[in-house]
C-alpha positions in Angstrom: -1.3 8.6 8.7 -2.1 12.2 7.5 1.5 12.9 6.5 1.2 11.5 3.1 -1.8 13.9 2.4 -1.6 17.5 0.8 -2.3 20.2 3.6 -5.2 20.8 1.7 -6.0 17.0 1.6 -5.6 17.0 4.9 -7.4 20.4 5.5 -11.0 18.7 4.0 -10.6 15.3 5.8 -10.0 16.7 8.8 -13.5 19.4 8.4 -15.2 16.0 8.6 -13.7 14.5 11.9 -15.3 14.5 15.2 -13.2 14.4 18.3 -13.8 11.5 21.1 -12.9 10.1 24.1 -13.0 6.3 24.9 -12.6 4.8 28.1 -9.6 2.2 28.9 -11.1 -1.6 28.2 -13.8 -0.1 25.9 -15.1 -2.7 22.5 -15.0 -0.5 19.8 -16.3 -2.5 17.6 -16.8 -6.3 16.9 -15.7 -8.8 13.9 -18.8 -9.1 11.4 -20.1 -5.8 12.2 -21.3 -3.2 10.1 -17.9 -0.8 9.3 -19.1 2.7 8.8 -16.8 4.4 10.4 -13.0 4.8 11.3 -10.7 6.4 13.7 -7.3 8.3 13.9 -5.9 7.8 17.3 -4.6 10.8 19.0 -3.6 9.4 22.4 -3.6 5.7 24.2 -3.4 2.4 22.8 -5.8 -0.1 20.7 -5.6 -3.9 20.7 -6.6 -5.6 17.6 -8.0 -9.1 18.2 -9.4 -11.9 16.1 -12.0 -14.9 18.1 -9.9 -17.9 17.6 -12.3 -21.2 18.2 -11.0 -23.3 21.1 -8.6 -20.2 22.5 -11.0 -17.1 22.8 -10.1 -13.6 21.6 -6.3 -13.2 20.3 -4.3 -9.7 20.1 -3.3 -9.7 16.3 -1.6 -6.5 16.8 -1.4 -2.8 19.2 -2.0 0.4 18.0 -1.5 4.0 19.4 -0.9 7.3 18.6 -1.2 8.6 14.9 -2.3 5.2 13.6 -5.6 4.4 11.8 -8.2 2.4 13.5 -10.3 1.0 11.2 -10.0 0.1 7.3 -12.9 -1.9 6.6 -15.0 1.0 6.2 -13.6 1.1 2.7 -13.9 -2.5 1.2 -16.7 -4.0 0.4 -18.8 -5.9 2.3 -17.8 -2.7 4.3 -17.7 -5.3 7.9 -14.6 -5.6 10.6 -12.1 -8.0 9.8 -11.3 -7.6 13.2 -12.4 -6.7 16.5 -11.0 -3.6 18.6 -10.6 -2.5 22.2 -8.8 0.0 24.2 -6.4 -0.5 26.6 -6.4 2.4 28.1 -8.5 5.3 27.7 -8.2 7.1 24.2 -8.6 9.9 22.5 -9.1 9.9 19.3 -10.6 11.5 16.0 -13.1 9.5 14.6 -14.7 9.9 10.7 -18.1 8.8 9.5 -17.3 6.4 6.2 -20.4 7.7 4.2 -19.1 11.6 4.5 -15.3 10.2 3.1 -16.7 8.1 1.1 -18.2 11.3 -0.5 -15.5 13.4 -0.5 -13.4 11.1 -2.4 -15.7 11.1 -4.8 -15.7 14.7 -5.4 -12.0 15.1 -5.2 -10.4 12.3 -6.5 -7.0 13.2 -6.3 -7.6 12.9 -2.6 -9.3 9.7 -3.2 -6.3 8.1 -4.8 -4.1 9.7 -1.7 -5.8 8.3 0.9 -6.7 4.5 -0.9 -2.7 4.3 -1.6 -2.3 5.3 2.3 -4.7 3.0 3.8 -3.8 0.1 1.7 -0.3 0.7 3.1 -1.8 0.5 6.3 -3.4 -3.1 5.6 -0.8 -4.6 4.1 1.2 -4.0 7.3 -1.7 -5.6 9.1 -1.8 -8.2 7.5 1.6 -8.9 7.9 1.5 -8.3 11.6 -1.4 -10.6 11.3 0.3 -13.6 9.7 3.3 -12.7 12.1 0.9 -13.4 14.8 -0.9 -16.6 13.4 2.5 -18.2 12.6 3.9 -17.6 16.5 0.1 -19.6 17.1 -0.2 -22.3 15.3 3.0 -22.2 12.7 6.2 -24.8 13.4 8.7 -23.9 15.4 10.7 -21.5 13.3 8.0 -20.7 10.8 7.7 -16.8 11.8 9.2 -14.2 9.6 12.6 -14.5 8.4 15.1 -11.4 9.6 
């Protein structure tokens, strides 16, 4: 994710980031919740589900090392689209959204940088998302065409 940014982007993002360790079969964090905080995964993997009515939770997507966990932090209403656990134990730097959210205001040329990258990142989520919904509930033959 961070090879998009500046080294000296990256140099003040990372000042703010706070290293963790999650156990495997860990909730991260639930749809609807408050999103005030996101994660760069360093090691292990992170499933991505939505609650479906009638089937339970479904894996939209997987996630492991170098990807972003978390993008809701910067839309508003600022609450999880999705839900997310591990699958196996993680480790992981995580960011507080309030101390980004600052720093992009104070440098916005690193602000623009990092909006263009996450919104890269969820517009391949939503495509994996779709992907997912169409192999669901879509016709046969309705997924993505090669």
């Amino acid at each position: 994710m961070f090879t998009a940014l500046t080294a000296e982007h990256r140099g003040k993002l990372m000042a703010l980031a706070r290293e963790v360790s999650l156990p495997g079969g860990a909730r991260i964090f639930e749809e609807g919740e408050r999103a005030d905080r996101f994660w760069v995964i360093r090691s292990g993997t992170v499933a991505l589900d939505v609650h479906m009515p009638g089937r339970g939770r479904v894996v939209i997507e997987t996630i492991g090392a170098g990807s972003l966990l978390g993008w809701s932090w910067l839309c508003p209403p600022r609450q999880w689209h999705l839900a997310a656990e591990t699958r196996d134990p993680v480790r992981a730097w995580e960011f507080d959204a309030a101390a980004v959210h600052d720093l992009c205001a104070e440098d916005t040329a690193l602000g623009l940088s990092l909006v263009t990258v996450v919104a890269e990142i969820i517009g391949d989520r939503l495509r994996a998302t779709r992907t997912r919904l169409l192999d669901l509930y879509g016709p046969p033959g309705s997924g993505p065409v090669p």
